[in-house]
N, C-alpha and C positions, 0 to 999 in steps of 0.2 A: 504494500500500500504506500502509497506517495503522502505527504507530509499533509496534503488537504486534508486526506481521509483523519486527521486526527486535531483539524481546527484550520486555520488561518485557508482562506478563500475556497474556491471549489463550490460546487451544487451538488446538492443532494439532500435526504433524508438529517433532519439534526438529531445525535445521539439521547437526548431527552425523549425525544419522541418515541422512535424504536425502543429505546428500555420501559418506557413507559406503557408503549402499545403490548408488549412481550408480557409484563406484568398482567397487563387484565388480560389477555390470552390466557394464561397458567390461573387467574384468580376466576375464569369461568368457567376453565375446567375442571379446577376444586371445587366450585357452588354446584356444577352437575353431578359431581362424584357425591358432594354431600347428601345433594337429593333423591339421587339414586338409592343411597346405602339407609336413611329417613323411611325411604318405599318399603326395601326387602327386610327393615329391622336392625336395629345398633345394638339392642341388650344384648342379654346375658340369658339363653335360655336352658332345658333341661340337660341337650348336651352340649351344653358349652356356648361362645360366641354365636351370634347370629350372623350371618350370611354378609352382614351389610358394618359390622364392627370394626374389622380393622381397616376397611376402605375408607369409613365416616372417617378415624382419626390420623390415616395417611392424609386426607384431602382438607383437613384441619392445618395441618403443619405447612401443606401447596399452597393453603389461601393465607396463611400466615407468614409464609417467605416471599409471597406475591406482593403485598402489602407493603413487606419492609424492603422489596425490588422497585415498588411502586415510588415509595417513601424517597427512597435513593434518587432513583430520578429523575423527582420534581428539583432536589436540594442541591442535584449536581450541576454545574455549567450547563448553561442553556447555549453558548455557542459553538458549541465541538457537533463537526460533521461525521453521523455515523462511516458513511462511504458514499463515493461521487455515483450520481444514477447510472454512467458507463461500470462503473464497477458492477452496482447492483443488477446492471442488464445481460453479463455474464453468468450473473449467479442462477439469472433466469431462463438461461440459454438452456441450463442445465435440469434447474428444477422442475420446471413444465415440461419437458417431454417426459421426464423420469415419474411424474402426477397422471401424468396422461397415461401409460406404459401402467401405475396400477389400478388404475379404473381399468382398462382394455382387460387384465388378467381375469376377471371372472367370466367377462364376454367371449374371447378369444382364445381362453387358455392363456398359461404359459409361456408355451415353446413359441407360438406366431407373435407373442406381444414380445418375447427377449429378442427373437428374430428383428423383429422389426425396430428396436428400440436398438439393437447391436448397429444393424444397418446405418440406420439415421444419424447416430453418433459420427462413427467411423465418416460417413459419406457429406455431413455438413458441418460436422465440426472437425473432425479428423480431417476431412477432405482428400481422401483414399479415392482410387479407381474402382469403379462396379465390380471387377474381377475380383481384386484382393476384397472387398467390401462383403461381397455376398460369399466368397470363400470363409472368411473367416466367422460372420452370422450364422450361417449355414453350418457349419462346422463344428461351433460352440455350443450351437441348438440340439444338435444329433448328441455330441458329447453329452450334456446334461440330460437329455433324454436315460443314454444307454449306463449314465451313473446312476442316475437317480432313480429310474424305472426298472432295469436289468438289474442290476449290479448290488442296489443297497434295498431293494423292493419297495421304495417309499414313491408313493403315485403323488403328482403333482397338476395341478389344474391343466384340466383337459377345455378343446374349445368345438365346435364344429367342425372342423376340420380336421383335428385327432381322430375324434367318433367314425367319419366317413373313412378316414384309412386305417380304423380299428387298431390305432396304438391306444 
């Protein structure tokens, strides 16, 4: 990171904000956990903890470290730049297809969504040849197929296209 990303000039997101924003992320998904674990029960029943006990006072301690994250930073420098949005738009180069790739895996299966998520990599961000591209997708696909399927017997999301060539 270049000297912006940690104050003096540059655009982007400011560090208050992302730690800020991050905090109530982690502080609402304590408040679900809480209300979750409130549903199935927090006591103490015949045999023992209820279902929803030790989740409630995990998501106690999440909403409780969110708060003093929260705390932080309001109290910290409001002019420090988390990262410049070229930075951030790398980050997202990566994390949207890799979002996308697992939504696709219950649809597609496995094998056609690493296929295609290998692919994609290699060919626009690698920026590799079709030959070596689809060699090595191709390749890596069968590979984990014939480990994970053959070899260790542990079946992994199938998609339509599996079913029809009855792997």
């Amino acid at each position: 990171m270049t000297d912006h990303a940690h104050g003096a000039g540059g655009d982007g997101p400011p560090h208050r904000l992302v730690e800020f924003g991050v905090a109530a992320f982690t502080a609402l998904f304590g408040l679900i956990v809480v209300v979750g674990s409130l549903q199935i029960g927090i006591g103490w029943g015949a045999e023992g903890p209820k279902s929803g006990f030790f989740p409630f006072y995990i998501a106690l301690f999440i909403l409780l470290a969110s708060g003093v994250n929260a705390l932080t930073a309001l109290a910290g420098p409001g002019d420090r730049l988390f990262a410049e949005w070229s930075q951030l738009r790398q980050v997202l180069v990566v994390v949207v297809p890799t979002t996308i790739y697992v939504f696709m895996v219950p649809v597609i299966g496995m094998y056609v969504s690493s296929l295609l998520l290998i692919a994609a990599f290699m060919k626009f961000l690698g920026r590799y040849g079709w030959p070596l591209t689809l060699a090595v997708a191709i390749g890596v696909t069968i590979a984990t197929y014939l480990m994970f399927e053959k070899w260790f017997l542990i079946p992994l999301p199938k998609g339509p296209i599996e079913d029809r060539l009855g792997l």
